[in-house]
VEXBAFI-670604 format. One record per residue (C-alpha): residue in one letter; residue number from 0; x, y, z. Coordinates in Angstrom, 3 decimals, always signed. Layout:
<atoms>
<atom aa="a" i="NUM" px="X" py="Y" pz="Z"/>
...
</atoms>
This chain:
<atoms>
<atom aa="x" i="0" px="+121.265" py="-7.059" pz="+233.396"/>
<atom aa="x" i="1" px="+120.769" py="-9.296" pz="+230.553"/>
<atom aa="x" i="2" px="+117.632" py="-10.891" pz="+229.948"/>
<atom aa="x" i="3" px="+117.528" py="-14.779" pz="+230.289"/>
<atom aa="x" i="4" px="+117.158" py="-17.320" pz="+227.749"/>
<atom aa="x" i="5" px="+113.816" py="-19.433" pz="+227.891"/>
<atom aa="x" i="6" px="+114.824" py="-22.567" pz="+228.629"/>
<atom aa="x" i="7" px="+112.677" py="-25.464" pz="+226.799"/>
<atom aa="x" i="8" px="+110.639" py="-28.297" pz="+228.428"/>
<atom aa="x" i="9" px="+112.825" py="-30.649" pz="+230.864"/>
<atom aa="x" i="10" px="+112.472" py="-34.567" pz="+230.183"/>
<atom aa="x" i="11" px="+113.766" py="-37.211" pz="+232.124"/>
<atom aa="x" i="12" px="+116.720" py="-38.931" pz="+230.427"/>
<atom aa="x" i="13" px="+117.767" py="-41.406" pz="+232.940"/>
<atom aa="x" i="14" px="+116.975" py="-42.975" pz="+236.603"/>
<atom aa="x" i="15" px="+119.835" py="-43.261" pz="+238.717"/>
<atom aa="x" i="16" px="+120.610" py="-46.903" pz="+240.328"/>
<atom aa="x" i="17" px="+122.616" py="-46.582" pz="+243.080"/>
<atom aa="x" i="18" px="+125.670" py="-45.158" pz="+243.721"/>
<atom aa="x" i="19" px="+129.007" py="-46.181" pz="+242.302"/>
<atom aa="x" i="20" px="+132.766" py="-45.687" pz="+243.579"/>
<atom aa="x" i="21" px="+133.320" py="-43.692" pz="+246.581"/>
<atom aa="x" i="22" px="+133.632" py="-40.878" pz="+244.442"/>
<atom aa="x" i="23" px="+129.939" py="-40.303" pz="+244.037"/>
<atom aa="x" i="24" px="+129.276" py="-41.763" pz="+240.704"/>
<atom aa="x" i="25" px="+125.780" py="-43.196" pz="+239.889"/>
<atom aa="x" i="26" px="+124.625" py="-46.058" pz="+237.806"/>
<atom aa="x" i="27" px="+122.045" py="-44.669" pz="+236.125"/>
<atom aa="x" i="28" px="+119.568" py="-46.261" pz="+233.702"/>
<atom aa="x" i="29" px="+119.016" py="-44.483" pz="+230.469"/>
<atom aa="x" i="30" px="+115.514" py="-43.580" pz="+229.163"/>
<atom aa="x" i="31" px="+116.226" py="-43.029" pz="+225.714"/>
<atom aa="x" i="32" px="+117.955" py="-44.751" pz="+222.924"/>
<atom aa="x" i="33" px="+120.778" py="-42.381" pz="+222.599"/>
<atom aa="x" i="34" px="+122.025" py="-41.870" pz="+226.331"/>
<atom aa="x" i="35" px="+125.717" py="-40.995" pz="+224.199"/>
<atom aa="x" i="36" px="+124.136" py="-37.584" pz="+223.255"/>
<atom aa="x" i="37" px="+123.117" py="-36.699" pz="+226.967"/>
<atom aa="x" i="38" px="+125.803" py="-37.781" pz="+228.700"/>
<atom aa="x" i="39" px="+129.171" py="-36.457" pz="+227.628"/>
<atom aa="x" i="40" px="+131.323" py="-34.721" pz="+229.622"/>
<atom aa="x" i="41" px="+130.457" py="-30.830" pz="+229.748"/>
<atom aa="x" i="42" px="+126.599" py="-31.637" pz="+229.305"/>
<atom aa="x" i="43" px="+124.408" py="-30.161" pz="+231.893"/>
<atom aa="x" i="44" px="+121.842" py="-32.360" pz="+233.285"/>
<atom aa="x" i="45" px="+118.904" py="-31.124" pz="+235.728"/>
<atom aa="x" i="46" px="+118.139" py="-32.775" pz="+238.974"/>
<atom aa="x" i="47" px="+114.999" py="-34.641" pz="+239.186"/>
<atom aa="x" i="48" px="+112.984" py="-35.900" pz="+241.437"/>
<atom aa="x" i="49" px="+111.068" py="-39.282" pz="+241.791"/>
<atom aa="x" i="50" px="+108.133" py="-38.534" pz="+239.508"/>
<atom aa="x" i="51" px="+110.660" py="-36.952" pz="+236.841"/>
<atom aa="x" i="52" px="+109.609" py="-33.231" pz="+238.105"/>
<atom aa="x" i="53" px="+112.383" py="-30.939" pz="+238.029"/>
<atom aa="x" i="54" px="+113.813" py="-30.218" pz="+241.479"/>
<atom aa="x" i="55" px="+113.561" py="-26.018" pz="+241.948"/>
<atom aa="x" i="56" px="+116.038" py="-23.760" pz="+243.852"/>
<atom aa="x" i="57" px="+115.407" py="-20.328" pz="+244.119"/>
<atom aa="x" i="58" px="+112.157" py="-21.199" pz="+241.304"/>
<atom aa="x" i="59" px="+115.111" py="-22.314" pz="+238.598"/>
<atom aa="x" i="60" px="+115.642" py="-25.845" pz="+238.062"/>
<atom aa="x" i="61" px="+118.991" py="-26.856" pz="+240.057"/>
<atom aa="x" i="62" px="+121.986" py="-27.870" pz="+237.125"/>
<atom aa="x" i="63" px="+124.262" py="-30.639" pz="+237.090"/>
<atom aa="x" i="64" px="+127.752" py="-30.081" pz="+235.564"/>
<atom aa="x" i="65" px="+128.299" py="-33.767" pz="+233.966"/>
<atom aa="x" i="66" px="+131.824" py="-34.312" pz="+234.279"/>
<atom aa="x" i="67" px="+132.205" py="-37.938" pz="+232.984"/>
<atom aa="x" i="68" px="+129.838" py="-40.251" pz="+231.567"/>
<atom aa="x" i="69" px="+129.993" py="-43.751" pz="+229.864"/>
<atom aa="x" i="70" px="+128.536" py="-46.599" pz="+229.383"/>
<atom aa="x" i="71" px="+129.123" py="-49.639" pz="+231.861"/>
<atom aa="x" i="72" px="+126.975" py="-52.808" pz="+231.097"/>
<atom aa="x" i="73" px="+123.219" py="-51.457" pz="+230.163"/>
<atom aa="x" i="74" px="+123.590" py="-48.988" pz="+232.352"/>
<atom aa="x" i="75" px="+125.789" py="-45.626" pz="+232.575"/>
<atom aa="x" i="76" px="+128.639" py="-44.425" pz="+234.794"/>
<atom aa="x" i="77" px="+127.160" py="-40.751" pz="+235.374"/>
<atom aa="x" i="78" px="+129.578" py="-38.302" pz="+237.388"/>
<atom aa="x" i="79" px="+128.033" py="-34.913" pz="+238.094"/>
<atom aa="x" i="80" px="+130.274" py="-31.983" pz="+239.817"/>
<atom aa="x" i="81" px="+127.802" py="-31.250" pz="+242.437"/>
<atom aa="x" i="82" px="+128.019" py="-35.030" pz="+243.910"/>
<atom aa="x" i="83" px="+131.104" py="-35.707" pz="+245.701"/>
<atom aa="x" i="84" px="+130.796" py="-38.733" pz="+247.569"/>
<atom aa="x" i="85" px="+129.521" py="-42.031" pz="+248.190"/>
<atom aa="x" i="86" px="+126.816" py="-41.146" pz="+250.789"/>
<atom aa="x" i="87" px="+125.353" py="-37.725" pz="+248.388"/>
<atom aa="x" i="88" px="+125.207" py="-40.014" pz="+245.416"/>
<atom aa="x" i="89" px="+123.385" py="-42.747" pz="+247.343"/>
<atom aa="x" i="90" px="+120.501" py="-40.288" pz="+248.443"/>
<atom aa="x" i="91" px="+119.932" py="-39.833" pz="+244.825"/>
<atom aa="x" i="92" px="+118.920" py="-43.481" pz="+244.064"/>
<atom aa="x" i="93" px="+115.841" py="-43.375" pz="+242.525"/>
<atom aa="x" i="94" px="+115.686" py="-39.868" pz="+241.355"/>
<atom aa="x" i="95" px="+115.748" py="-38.783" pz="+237.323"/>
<atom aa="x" i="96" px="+118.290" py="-36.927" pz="+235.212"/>
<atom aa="x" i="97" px="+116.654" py="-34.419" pz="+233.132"/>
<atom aa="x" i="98" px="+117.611" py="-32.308" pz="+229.915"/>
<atom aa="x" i="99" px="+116.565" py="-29.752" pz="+227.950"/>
<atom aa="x" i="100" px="+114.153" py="-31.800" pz="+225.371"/>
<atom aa="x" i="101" px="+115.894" py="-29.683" pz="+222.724"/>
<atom aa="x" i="102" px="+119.063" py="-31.142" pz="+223.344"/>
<atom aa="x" i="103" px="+117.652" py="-34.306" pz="+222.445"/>
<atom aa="x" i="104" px="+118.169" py="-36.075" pz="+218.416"/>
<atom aa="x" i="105" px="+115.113" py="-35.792" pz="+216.557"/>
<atom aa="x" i="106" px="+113.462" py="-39.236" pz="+216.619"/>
<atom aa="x" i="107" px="+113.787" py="-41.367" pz="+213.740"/>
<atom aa="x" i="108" px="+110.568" py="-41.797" pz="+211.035"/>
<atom aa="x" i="109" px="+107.375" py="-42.890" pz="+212.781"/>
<atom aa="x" i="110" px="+108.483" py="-42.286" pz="+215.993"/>
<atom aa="x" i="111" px="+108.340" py="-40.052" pz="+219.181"/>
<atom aa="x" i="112" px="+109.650" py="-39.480" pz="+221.957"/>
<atom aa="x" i="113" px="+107.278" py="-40.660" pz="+225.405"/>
<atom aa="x" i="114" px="+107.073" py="-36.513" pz="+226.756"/>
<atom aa="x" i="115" px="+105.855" py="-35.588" pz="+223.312"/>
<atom aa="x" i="116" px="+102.867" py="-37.929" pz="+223.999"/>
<atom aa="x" i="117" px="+101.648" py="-35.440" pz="+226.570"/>
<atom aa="x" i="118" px="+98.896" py="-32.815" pz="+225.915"/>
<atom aa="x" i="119" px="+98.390" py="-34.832" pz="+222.660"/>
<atom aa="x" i="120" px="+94.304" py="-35.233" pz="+221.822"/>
<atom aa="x" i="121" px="+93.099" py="-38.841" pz="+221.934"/>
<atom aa="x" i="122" px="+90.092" py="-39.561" pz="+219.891"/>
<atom aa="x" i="123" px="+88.524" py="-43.099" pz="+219.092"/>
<atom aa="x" i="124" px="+87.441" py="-43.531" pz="+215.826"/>
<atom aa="x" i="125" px="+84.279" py="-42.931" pz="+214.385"/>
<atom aa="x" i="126" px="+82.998" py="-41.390" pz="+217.807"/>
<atom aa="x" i="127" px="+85.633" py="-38.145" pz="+217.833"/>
<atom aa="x" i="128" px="+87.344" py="-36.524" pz="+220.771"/>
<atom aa="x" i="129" px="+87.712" py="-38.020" pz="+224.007"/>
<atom aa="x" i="130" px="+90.267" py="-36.319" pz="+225.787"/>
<atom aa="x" i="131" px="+93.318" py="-35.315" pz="+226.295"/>
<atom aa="x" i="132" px="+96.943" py="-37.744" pz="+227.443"/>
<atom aa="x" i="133" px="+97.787" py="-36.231" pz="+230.726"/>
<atom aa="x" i="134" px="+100.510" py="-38.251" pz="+231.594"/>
<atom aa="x" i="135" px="+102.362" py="-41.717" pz="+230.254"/>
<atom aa="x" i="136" px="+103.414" py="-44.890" pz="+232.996"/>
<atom aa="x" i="137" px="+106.205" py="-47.080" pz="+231.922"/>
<atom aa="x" i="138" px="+104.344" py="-50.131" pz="+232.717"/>
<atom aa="x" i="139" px="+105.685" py="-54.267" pz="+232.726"/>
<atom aa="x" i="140" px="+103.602" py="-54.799" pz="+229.978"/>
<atom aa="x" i="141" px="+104.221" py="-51.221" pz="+228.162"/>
<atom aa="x" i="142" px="+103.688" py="-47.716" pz="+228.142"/>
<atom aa="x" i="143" px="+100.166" py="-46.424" pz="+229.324"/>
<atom aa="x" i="144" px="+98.394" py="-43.430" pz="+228.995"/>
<atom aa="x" i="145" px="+96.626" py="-41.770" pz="+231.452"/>
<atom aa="x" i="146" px="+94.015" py="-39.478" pz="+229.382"/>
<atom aa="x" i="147" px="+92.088" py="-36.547" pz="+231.347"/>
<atom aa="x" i="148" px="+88.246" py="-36.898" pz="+229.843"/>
<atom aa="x" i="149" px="+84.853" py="-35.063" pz="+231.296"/>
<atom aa="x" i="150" px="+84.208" py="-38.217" pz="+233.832"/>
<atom aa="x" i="151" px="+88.155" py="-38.793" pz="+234.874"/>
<atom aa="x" i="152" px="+91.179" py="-39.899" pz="+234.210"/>
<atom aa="x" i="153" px="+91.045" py="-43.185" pz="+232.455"/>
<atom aa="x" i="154" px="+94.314" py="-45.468" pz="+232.089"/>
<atom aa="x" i="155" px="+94.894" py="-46.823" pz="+228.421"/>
<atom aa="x" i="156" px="+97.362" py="-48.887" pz="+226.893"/>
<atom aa="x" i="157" px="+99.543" py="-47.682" pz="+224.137"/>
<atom aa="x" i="158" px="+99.295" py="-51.118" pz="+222.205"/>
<atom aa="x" i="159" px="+99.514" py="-51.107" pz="+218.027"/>
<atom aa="x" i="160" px="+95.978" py="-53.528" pz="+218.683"/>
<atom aa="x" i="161" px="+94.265" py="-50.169" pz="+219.971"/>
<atom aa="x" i="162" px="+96.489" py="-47.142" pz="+218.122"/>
<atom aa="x" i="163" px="+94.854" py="-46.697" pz="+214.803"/>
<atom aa="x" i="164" px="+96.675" py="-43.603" pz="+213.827"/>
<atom aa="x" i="165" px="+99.400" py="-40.950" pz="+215.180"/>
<atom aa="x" i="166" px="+98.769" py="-37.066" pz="+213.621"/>
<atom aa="x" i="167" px="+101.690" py="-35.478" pz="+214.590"/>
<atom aa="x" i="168" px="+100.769" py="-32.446" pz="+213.344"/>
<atom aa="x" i="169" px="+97.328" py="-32.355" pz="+214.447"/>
<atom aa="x" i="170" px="+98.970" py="-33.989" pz="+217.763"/>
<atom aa="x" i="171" px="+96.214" py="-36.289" pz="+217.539"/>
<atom aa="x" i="172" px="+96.192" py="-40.302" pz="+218.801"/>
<atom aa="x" i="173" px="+92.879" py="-42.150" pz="+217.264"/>
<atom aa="x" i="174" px="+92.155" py="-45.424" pz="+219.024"/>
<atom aa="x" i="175" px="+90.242" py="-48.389" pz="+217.802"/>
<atom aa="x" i="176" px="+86.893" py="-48.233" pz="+219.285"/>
<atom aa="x" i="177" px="+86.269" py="-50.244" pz="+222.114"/>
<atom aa="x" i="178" px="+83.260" py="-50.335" pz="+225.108"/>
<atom aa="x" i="179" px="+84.596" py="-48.702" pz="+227.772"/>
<atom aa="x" i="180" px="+88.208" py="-47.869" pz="+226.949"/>
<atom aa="x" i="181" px="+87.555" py="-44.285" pz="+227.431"/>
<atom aa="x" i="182" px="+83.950" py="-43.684" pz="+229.180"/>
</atoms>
């Protein structure tokens, strides 16, 4: 038997909509800026569930053949092998796409990409290490970060008012200080 290749980290790429055609196609909202490189046909996608967790079968994430994909407004016409009909597809609404985060382009200068956020150390200046970000909420009003300190789990926003300084290398995020952003 031949041992198995470690698959990277799985990030959500897109939400489907609804379901599209009584073929089982989905509308599905992309989550990144270049939903081209994910969905082509021959890609394989990962079935996700609400939260963006990958769904497990047998303790392996469960693969989607993509067998047609294109854009269609600001959405994407997604068709997946494993979806067949109108009814399948429409249980999916809701649900994300994931991919391999390896699969995905590099992101341009000065920027990353939301699942890279996670894990990252968030300090405030001038006062040091407060925590770490734990998770990341696509909010109406922006992203926000939920950081995992010694007294909880306080919810930031990722606003260019508070972010003083991104060290990707350190996979750092220093905040302006303010009273009671992170006690």
């Amino acid at each position: 038997m031949a041992p198995r290749a470690e698959r990277g980290p799985l990030v959500a790429v897109g939400t489907v909509k609804r379901a599209h055609g009584v073929r089982g196609a989905w509308a599905v909202e992309p989550l990144i800026d270049a939903p081209d490189v994910v969905f082509t046909s021959g890609a394989v996608l990962y079935a996700g569930d609400r939260a963006g967790q990958p769904v497990l079968e047998g303790g392996a994430p469960v693969p989607l053949h993509l067998e047609d994909g294109r854009p269609m407004n600001r959405d994407w016409l997604v068709r997946v092998r494993e979806v067949t009909d109108r009814d399948v597809a429409d249980s999916w609404r809701g649900r994300q796409l994931l991919v391999e985060a390896d699969r995905l382009p590099p992101p341009d200068e000065g920027e990353l990409y939301l699942h890279a956020l996670i894990g990252m150390r968030v300090e405030v200046a001038g006062e040091g290490l407060k925590g770490t970000v734990r998770d990341v909420y696509d909010a109406p009003q922006g992203y926000i970060l939920e950081v995992e300190t010694a007294t909880g789990r306080p919810l930031v926003p990722l606003v260019p008012e508070l972010l003083e300084r991104v060290d990707e290398e350190a996979r750092t995020l220093v905040f302006a200080p303010l009273p009671g952003l992170l006690d």
